[in-house]
Backbone bond lengths (Angstrom), bond angles and torsions (degrees), N, CA, C in turn:
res aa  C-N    CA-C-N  psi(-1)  N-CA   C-N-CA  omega(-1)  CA-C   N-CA-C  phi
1 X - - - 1.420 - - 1.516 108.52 -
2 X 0.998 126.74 155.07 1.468 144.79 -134.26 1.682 98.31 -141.56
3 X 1.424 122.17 99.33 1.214 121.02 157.11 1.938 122.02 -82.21
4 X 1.102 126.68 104.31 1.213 126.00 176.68 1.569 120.29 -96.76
5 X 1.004 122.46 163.09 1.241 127.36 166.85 1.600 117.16 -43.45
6 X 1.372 127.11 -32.62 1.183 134.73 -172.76 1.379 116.99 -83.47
7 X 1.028 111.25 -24.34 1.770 137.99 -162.37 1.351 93.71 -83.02
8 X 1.811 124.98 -55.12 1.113 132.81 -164.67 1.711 108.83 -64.50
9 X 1.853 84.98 -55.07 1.617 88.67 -173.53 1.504 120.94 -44.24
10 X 1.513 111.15 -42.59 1.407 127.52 -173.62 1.640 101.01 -64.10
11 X 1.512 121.95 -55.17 1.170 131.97 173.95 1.966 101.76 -29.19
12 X 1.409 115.75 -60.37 1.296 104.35 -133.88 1.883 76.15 -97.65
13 X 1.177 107.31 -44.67 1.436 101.28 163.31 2.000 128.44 -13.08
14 X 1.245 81.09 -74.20 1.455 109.86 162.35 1.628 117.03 -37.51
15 X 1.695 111.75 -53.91 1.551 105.70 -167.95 1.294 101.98 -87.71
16 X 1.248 143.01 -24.06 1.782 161.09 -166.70 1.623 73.73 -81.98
17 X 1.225 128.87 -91.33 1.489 121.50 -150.98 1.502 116.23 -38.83
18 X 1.729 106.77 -57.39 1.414 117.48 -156.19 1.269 118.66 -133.40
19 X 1.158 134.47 -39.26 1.405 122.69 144.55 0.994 145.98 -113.25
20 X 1.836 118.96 0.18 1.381 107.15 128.85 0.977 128.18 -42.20
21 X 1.357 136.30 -74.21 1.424 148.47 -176.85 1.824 104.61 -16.57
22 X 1.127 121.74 -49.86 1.115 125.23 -166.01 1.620 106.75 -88.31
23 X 1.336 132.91 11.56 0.821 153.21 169.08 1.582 119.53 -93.20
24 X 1.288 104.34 -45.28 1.479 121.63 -178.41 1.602 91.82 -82.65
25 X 1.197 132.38 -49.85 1.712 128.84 -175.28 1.263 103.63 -38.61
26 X 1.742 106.85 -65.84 1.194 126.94 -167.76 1.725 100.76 -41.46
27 X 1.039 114.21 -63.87 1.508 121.45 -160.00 1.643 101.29 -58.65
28 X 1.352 100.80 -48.33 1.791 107.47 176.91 1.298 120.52 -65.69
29 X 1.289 108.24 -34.36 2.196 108.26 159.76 1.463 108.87 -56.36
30 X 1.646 114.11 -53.73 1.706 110.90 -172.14 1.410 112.73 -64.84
31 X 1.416 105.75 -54.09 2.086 91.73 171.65 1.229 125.93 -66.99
32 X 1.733 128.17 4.04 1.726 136.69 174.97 1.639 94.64 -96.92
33 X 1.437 130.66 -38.78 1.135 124.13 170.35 1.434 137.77 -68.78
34 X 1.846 95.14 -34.86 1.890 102.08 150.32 1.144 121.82 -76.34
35 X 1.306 138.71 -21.91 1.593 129.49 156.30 1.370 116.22 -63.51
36 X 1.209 131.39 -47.13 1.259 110.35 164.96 1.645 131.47 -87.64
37 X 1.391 121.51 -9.98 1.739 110.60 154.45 2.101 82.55 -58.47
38 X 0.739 147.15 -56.90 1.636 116.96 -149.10 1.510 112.46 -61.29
39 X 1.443 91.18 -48.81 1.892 106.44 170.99 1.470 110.33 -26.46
40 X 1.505 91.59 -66.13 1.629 109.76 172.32 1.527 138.42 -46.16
41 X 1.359 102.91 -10.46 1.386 133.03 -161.52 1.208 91.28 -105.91
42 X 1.471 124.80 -87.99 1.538 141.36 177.18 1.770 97.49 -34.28
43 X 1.162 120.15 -85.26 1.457 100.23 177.76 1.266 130.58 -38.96
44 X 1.522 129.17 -45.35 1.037 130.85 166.44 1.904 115.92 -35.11
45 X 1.474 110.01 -47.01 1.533 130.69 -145.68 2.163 88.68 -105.73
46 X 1.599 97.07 -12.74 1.523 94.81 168.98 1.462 114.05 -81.16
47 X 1.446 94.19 -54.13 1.648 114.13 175.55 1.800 119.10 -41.57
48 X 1.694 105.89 -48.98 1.129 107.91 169.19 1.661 135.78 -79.00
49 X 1.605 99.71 0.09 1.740 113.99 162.78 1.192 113.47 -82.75
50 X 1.814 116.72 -37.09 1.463 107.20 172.78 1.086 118.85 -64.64
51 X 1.463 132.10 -27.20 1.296 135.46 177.16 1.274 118.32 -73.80
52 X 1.030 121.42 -34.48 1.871 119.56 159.31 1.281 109.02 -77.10
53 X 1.136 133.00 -39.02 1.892 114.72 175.01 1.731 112.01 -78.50
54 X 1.068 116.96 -11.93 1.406 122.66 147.69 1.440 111.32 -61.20
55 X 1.116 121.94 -74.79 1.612 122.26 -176.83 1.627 109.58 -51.79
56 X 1.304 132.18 -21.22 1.219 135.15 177.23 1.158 108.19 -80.24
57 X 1.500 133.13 -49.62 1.065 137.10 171.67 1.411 120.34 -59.36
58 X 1.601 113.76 -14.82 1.340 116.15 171.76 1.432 108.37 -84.80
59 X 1.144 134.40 -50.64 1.011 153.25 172.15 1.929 99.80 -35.56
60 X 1.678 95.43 -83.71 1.932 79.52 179.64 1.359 102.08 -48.01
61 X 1.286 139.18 -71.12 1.564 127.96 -152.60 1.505 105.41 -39.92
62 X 2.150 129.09 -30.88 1.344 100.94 -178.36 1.175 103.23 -87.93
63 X 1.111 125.66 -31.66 1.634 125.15 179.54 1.689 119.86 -29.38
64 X 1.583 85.70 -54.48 1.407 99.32 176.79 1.483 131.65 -59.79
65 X 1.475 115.05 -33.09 1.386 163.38 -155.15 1.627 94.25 -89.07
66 X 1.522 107.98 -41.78 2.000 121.65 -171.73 1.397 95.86 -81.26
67 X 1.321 110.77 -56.27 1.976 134.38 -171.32 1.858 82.27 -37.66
68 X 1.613 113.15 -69.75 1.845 110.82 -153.41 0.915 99.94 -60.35
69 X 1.663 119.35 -47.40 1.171 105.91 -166.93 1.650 124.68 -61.76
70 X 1.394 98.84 -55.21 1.639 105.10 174.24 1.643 114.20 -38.36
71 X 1.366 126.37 -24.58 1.056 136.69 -173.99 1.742 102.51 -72.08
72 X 1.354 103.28 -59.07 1.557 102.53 171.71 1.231 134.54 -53.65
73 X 1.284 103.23 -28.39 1.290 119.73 177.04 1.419 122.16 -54.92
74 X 1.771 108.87 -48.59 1.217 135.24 -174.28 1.546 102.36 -81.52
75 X 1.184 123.63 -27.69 1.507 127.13 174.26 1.520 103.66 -65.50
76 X 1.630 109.31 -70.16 1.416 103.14 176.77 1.583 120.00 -46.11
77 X 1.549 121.53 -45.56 1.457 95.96 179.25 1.420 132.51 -92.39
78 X 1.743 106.73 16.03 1.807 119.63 162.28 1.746 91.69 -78.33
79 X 1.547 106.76 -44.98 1.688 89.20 -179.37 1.508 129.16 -48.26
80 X 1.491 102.00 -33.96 1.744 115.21 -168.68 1.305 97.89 -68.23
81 X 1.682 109.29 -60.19 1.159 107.11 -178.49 1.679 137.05 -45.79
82 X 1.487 95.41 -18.34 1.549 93.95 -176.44 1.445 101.81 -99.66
83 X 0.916 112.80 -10.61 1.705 126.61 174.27 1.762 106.61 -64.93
84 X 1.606 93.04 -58.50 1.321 95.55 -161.24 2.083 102.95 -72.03
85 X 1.128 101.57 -34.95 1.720 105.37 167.64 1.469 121.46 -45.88
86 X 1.590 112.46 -34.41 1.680 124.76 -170.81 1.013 88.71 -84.80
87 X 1.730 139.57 -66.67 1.243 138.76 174.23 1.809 111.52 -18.16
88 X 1.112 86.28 -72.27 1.720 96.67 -164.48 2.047 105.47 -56.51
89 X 0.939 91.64 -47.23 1.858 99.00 164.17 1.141 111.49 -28.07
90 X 1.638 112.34 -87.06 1.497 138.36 167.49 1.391 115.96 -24.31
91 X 1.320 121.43 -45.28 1.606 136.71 170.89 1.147 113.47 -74.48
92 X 1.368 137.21 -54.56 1.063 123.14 160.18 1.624 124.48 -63.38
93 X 1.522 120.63 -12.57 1.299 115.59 162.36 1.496 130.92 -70.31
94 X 1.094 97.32 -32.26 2.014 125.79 144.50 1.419 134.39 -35.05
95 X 0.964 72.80 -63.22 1.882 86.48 -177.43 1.524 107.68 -72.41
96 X 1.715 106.94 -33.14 1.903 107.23 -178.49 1.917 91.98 -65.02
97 X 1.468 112.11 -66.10 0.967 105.76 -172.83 1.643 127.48 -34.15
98 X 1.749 110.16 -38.12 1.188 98.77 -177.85 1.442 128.40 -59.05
99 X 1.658 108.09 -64.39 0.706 134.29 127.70 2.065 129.61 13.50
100 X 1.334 127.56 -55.66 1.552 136.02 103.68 1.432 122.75 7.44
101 X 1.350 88.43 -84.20 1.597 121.07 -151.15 1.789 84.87 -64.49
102 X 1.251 108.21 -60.81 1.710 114.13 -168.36 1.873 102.66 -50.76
103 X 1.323 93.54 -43.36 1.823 99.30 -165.10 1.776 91.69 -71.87
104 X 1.030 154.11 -38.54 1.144 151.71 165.54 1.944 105.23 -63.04
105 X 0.880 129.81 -59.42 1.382 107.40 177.54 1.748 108.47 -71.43
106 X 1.145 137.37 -16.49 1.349 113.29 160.25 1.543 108.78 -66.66
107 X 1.157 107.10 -42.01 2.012 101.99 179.86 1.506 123.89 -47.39
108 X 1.721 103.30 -41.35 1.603 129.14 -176.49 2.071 100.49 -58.98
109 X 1.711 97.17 -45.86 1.779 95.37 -168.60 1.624 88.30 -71.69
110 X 1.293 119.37 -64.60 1.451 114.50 -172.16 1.553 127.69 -23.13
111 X 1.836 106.23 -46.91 1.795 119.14 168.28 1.349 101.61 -68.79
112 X 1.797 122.58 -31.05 1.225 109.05 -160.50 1.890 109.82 -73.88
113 X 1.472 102.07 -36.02 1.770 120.04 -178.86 1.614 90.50 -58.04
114 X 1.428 129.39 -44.96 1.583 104.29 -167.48 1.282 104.80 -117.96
115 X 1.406 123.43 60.90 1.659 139.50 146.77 1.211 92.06 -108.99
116 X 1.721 124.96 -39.81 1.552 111.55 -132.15 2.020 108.82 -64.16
117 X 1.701 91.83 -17.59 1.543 79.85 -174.83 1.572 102.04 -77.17
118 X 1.054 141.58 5.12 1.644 134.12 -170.87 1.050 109.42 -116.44
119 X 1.684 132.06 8.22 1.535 149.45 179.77 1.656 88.92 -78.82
120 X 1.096 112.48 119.85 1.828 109.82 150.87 1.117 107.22 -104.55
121 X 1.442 136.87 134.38 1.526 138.66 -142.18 2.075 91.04 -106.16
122 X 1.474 107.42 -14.65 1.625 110.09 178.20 1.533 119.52 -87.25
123 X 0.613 129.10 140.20 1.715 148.54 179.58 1.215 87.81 -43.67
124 X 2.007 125.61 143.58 1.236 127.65 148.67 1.654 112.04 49.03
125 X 1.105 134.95 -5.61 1.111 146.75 168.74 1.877 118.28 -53.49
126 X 1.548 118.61 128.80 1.672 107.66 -144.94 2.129 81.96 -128.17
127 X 1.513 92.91 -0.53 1.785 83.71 171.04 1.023 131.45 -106.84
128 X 1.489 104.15 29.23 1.520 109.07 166.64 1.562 109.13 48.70
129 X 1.227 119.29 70.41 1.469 120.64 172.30 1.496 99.57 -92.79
130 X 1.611 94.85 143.76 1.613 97.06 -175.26 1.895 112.44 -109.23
131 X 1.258 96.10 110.15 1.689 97.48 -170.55 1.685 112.55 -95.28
132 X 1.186 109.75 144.61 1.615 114.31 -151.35 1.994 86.32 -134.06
133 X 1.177 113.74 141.95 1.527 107.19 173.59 1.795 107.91 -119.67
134 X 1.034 130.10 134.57 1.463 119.86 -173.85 1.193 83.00 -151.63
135 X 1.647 115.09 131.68 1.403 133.34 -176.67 1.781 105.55 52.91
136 X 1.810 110.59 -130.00 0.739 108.90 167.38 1.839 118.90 -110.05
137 X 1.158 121.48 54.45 1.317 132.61 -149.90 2.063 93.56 -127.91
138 X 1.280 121.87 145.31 1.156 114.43 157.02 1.377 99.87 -137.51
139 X 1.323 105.90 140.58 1.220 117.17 -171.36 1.631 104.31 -135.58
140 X 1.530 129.29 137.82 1.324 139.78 162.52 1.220 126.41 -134.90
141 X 1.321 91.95 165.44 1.933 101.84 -156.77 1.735 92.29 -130.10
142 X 1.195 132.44 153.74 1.348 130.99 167.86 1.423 109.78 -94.61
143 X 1.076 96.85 146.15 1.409 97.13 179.54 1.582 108.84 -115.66
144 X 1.447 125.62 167.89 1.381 124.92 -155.57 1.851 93.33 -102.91
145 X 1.526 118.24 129.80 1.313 123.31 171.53 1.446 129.56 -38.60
């Protein structure tokens, strides 16, 4: 058999036209289909970074959100606390006073029990009448100058 120049041309003719051609497609579909599964990949693997730097960003924003608050928290109960310290001051400044106040009115009845015989219950009166109250009754006795 006899390869000629004509044989070849037709030969390669032949695979370039019609089934080469479909050879070269083939190859040009499979590397357009691995560039885009990668596309597909990378976006996919983009999509899922925004979604974790989203979730991170959620994350500091509550963190941050816990940080103020906890801060208030601790404000309000230095406030109570200094509240409740002035309180308790004030109460115990109270209670001394009462306390005072009580020990001075027992002192006041005590002067009052030993005037009461030198009270004359009459106007301008120089005889020392001694007035005594029991129920609703007043009763006096004179007493001697």
């Amino acid at each position: 058999m006899e390869i000629n120049i004509d044989t070849l041309i037709n030969v390669v003719s032949l695979l370039i036209g019609g089934g080469g051609g479909a050879f070269f497609t083939w190859r040009w579909v499979r590397l357009k289909a691995k560039a885009e599964a990668e596309q597909a990949a990378s976006t996919a693997a983009q999509a899922e970074q925004d979604v974790y730097q989203q979730i991170i960003a959620d994350l500091k924003a509550d963190r941050d959100d816990m940080k103020a608050y906890n801060l208030d928290v601790k404000k309000d109960r230095d406030d109570l606390r200094r509240e409740r310290d002035e309180l308790r001051g004030r109460i115990d400044k109270m209670e001394e006073t009462i306390r005072q106040l009580q020990s001075e009115v027992a002192e006041n009845g005590r002067q009052l029990r030993l005037l009461r015989p030198l009270v004359c219950m009459r106007e301008g009166c120089k005889l020392r009448v001694c007035s005594a109250m029991s129920g609703d009754e007043l009763t006096s006795k004179q007493v001697d100058e």
